[in-house]
C-alpha positions as CSV (number, residue, x, y, z in Angstrom):
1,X,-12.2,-11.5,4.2
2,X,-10.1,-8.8,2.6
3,X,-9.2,-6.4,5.4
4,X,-7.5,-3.2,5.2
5,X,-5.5,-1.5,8.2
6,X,-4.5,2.4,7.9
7,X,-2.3,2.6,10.6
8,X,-0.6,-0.9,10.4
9,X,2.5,-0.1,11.4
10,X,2.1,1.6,14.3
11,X,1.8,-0.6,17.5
12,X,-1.6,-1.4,18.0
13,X,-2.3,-1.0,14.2
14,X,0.4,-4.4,13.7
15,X,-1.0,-6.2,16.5
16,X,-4.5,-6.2,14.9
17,X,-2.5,-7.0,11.5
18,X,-1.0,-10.3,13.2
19,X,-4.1,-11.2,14.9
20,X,-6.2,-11.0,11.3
21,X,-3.7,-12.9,9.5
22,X,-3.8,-15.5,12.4
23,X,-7.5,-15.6,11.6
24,X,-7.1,-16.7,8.5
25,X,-7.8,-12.9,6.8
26,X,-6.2,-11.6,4.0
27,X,-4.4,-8.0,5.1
28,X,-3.5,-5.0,3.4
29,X,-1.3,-2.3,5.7
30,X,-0.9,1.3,5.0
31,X,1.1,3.4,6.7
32,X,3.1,6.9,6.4
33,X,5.9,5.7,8.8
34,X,5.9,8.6,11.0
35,X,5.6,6.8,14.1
36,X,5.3,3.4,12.6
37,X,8.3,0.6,11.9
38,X,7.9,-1.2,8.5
39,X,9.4,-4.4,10.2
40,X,6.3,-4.5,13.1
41,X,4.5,-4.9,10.1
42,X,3.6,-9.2,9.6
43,X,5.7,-10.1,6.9
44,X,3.1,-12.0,4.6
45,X,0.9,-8.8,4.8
46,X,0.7,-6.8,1.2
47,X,2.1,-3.3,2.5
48,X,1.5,0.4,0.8
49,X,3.8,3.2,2.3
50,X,2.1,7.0,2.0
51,X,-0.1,8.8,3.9
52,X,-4.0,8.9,4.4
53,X,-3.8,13.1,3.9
54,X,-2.8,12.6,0.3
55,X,-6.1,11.8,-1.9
56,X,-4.2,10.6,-5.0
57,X,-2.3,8.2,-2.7
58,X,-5.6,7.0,-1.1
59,X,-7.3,6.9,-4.9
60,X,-4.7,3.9,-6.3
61,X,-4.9,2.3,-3.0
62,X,-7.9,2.1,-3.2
63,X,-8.4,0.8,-6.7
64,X,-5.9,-1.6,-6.1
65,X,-7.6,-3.3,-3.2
66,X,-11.2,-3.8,-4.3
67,X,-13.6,-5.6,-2.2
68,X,-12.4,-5.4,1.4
69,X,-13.4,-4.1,4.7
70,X,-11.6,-1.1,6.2
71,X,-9.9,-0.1,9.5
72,X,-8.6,2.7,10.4
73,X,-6.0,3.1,13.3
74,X,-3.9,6.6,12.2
75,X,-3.2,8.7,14.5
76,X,-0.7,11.4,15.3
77,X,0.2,12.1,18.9
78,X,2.4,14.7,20.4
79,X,3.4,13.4,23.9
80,X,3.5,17.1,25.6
81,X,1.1,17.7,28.0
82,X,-0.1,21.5,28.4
């Protein structure tokens, strides 16, 4: 299966990357890089910098890679606590 992860650079977001390309998957990573690390990212995994908030980056990504499941682990969090 043709799986893409939003968020694949983050921590949790490459874990899941490693663990669907252990499974035999075929992965597609996006990611902004905010709070993500292109190198956490599993190296045979087809990656796409830019973010989710932009709808012409998310319209090529999108026509690029046809045919596969998404998941979606963006998030942005601020560490303060009110």
């Amino acid at each position: 299966m043709r799986i893409l992860v939003l968020g694949g650079a983050g921590y949790i977001g490459s874990h899941i990357a490693l663990e669907l390309v252990r499974a035999g998957h075929e992965v597609i990573v996006a990611d902004n890089l905010l709070t993500g690390h292109r190198n956490a990212v599993p190296k045979q995994v087809k990656f796409y910098e830019g973010d989710i908030r932009d709808a012409p980056f998310l319209d090529k990504l999108f026509d690029a890679e046809k045919n596969r499941c998404c998941d979606s682990l963006c998030s942005i969090f601020d560490g303060g606590v009110q």
